[in-house]
N, C-alpha and C positions, 0 to 999 in steps of 0.2 A: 429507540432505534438500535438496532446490532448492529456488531463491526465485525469485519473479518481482517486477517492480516495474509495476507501473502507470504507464505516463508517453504514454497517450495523447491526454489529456484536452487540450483546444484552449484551455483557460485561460484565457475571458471576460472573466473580473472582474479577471482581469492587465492588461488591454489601458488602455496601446498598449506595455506593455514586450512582451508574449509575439505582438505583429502582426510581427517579424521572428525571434524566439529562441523556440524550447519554451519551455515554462514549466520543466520540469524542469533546463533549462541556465539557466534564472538565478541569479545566481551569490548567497551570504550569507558571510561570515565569509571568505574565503577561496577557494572552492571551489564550486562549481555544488549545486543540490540535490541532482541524484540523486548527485554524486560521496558526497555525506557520507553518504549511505544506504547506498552501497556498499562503503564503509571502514566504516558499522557492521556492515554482512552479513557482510565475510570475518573482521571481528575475532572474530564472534560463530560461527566455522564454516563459516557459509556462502560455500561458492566459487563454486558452479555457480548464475549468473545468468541468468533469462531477463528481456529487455526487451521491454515490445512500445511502440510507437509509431505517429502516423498526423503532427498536421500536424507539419510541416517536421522529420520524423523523422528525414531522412538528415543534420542536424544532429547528432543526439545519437551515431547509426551513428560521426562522425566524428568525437565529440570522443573516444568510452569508448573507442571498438576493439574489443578480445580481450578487453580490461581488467586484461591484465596489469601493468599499472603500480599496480593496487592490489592485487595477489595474487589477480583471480578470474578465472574464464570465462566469458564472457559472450557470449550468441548473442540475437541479436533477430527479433521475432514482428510485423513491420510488417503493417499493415494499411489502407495508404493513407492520403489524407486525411479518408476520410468514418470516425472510431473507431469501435470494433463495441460500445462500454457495459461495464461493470464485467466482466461474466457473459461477453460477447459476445469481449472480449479474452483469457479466460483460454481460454474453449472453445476460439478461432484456437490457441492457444498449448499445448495440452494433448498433443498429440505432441513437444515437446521437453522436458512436463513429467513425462511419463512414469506409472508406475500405483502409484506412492506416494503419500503425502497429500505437500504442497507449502507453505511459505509464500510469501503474497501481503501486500505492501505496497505502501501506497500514494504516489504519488513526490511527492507534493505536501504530505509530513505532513512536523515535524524532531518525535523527540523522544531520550528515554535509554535508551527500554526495551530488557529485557536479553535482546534475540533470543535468545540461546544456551539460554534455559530452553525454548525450545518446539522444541528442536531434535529431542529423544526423546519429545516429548509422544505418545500415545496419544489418536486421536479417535475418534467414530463419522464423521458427514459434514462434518463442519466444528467449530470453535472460535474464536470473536472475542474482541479486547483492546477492552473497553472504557473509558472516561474521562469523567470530570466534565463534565460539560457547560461548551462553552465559550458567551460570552457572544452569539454569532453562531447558537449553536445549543440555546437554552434546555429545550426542549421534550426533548430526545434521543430515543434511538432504541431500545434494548433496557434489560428488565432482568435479573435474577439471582434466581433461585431457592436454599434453601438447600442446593441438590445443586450447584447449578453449571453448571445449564443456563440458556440464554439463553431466556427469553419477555420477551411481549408486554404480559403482564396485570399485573405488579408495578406498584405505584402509584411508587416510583421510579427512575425511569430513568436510565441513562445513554446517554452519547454511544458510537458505534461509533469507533474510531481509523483505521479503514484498512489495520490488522494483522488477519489471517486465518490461522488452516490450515485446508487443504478437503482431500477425499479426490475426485479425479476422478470418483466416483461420483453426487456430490454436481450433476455436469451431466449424466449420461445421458439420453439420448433430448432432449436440447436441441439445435434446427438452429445448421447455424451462420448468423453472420450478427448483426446487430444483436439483444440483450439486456442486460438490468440483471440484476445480483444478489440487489436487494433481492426480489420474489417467490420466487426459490429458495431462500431466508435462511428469509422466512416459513413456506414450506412443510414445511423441513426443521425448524424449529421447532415448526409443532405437529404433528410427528412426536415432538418432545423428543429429535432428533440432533444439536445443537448446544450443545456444552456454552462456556463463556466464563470468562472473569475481568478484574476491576478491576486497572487497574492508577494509580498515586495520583503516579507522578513526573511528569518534565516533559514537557509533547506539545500541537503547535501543528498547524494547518492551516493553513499557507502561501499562504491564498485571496486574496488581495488586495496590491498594492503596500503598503499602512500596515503588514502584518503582518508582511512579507518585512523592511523597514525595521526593525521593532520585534525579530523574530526577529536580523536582524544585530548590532543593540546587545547584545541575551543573550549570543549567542554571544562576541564579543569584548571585555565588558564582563567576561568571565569567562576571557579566555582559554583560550576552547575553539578559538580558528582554525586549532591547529595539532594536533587531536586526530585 
């Protein structure tokens, strides 16, 4: 199965670290974000990387490579400066992901979860890892049914993580060009094609310099910098 990583995103709320660096090349514990994402992807199976990128992409082009230096392959899905949206970057991206389902993660999350379980998983059009709502994001986004599909109507919710598998199917008939995932999520839901699950370990979103900071004390407070 292929992975792609999300690391388009122009990183606002980073600023003024991400006004010269991606967001995805700032660095925690060690090691740049997406580096640690990609050392969990090949530890977990995963070789074959797709990146896609817009501002100052030809930065992260130049830091990963081939990505041999972490055991994977890695080919990138650039799409300029102007990002084409969650939806919009995987569509660009969907010829080097080919006509299997795919996991999608997102470059601006850290957390433990154990990629390697979804690696054989069985979907219809998609399945999300969901998480506790963090305190930036109270309200959250999907719930869980007791099949184990994702709706909308459950009184409690969780947060979405940024962890996906989708079936290419999942965008037919979508132009390319700028889109979000969130209406195709909903759609496919109250279809009931999206099945999900909880997951209760560790998982941050990387949104702001205080968290990036806070995220580096985890990691090295525990001696993860060299995992």
């Amino acid at each position: 199965m292929k992975a792609m990583i999300l690391a388009a995103g122009r990183g606002e709320r980073m600023r003024p670290l991400t006004d010269h660096v991606p967001k995805p090349l700032l660095p925690f514990a060690g090691r740049t974000i997406i580096e640690h994402t990609i050392i969990q992807l090949v530890s977990a199976g995963f070789h074959d990387i797709i990146i896609n990128h817009a501002h100052l992409g030809k930065q992260i082009e130049e830091k990963l490579g081939t990505g041999h230096q972490h055991g994977a392959s890695i080919r990138f899905s650039p799409e300029g400066e102007q990002a084409l949206e969650t939806a919009g970057g995987i569509i660009n991206a969907l010829p080097l992901l080919g006509d299997e389902a795919f996991l999608v993660v997102n470059g601006d999350i850290a957390t433990d979860f154990p990629f390697a379980e979804l690696k054989n998983r069985t979907i219809d059009l998609a399945h999300l890892v969901l998480v506790d709502n963090p305190e930036h994001h109270p309200q959250g986004d999907f719930g869980l049914d007791s099949a184990g599909k994702v709706t909308t109507s459950n009184a409690q919710q969780f947060t979405f993580s940024g962890i996906g598998l989708y079936r290419p199917e999942l965008f037919l008939n979508i132009p390319p060009g700028v889109s979000k995932l969130g209406p195709l999520l909903l759609q496919a839901i109250a279809n009931q094609s999206v099945s999900g699950q909880k997951y209760n370990g560790f998982w941050m979103d990387i949104g702001t310099p205080q968290r990036l900071q806070e995220l580096d004390f985890y990691y090295t407070s525990r001696g993860k910098d060299h995992e």
